[in-house]
C-alpha positions as CSV (number, residue, x, y, z in Angstrom):
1,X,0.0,0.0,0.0
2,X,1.8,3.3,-1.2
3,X,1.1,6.2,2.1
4,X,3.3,8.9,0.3
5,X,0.3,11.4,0.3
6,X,-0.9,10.8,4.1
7,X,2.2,13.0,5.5
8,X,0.9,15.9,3.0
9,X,-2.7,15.1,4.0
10,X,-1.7,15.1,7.6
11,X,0.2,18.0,7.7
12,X,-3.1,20.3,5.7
13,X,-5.1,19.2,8.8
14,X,-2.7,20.5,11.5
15,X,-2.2,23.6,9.5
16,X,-5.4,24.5,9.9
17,X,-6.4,23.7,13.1
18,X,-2.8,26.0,14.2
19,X,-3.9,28.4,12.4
20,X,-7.4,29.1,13.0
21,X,-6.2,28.7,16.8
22,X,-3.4,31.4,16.5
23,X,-5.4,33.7,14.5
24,X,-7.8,33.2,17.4
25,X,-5.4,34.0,20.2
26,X,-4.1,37.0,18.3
27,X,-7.3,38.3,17.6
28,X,-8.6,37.7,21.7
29,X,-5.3,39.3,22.6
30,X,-6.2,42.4,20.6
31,X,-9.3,42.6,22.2
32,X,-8.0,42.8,25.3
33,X,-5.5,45.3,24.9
34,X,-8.5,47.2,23.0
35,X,-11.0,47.0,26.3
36,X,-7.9,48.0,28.6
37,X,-7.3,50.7,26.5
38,X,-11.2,52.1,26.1
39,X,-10.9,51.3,30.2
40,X,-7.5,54.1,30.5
41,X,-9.3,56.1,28.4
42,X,-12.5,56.4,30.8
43,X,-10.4,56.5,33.7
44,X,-8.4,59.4,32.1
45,X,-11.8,60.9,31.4
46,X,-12.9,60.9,34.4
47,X,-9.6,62.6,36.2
48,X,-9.6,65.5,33.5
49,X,-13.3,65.9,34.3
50,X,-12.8,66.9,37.8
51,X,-10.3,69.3,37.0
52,X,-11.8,70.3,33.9
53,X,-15.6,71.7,33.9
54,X,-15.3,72.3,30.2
55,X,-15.1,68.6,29.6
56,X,-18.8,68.0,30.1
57,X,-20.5,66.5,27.5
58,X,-19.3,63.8,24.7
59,X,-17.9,66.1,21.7
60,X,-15.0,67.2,23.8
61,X,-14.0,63.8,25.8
62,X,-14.7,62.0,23.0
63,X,-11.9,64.2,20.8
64,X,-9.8,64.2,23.8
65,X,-9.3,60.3,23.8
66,X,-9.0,59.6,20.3
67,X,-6.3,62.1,20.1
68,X,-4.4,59.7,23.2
69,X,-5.6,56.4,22.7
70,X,-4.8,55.2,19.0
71,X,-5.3,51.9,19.6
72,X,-9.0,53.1,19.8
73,X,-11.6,52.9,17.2
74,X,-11.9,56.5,16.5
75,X,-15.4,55.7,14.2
76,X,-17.1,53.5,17.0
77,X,-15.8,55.3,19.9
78,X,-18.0,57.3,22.2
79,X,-17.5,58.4,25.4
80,X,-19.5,61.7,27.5
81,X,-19.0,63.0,31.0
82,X,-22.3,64.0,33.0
83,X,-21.5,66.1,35.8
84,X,-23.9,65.6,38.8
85,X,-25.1,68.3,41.4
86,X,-27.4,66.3,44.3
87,X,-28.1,66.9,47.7
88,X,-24.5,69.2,47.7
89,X,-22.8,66.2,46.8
90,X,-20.7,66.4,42.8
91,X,-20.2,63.3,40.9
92,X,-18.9,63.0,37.5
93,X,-20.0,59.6,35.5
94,X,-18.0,58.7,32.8
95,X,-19.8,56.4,29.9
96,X,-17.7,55.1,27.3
97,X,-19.0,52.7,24.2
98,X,-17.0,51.5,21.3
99,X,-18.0,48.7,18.7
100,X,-15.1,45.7,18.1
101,X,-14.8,43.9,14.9
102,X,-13.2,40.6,15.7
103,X,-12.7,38.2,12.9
104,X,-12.5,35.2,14.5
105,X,-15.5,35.4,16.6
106,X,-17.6,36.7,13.7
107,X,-16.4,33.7,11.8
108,X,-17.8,31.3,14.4
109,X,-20.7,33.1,15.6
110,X,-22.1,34.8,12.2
111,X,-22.6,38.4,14.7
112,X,-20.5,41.1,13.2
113,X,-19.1,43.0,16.4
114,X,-19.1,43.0,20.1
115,X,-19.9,46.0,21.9
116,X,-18.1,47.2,25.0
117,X,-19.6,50.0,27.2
118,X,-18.0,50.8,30.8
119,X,-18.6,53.7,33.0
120,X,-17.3,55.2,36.3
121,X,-18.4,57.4,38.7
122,X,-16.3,59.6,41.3
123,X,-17.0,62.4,43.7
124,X,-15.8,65.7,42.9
125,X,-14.0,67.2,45.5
């Protein structure tokens, strides 16, 4: 019996299964770093905001971290600060949102994106 092929045949399944698992951990791993990134970025928000009243609203927080955070989405990305006056107590409440395009997961799962929204909120002193 002549098994000359079976090494090539062999090899085309392994190939593929590396890859598709790489490609998978590369694309996770940018994910994260993408949603610790939109995290600074709120966190950063949120510190400007207290010292910064200007910073209200989402035009000017939102220009403020695409111009620090490249690794950002800058067409997805939202993020607005709502300053809070209640009972003499000042909060500021950071929301972020930003739309990720994975290509792995939308391979497997046929959904185009995964959404990511966080939010803090911190007394103003």
């Amino acid at each position: 019996m002549d098994e000359r092929g079976a090494v090539s045949i062999e090899f085309a399944i392994i190939v593929g299964v590396f890859l598709a698992v790489f490609f998978s951990m590369v694309d996770m791993a940018h994910y994260y770093a993408t949603r610790h990134s939109l995290q600074e970025a709120v966190n950063m928000t949120a510190r400007a905001a207290m010292l910064d009243p200007l910073l209200a609203g989402c035009d000017a927080a939102t220009t403020r971290a695409k111009e620090q955070f490249l690794l950002l989405r800058q067409d997805s990305l939202n993020i607005c600060v709502v300053q809070n006056d209640s009972e003499g107590l000042q909060s500021i409440t950071v929301n972020a949102s930003m739309t990720f395009n994975i290509g792995v997961y939308h391979m497997l799962t046929g959904s185009p994106d995964l959404s990511e929204s966080l939010s803090v909120s911190l007394p103003k002193a």
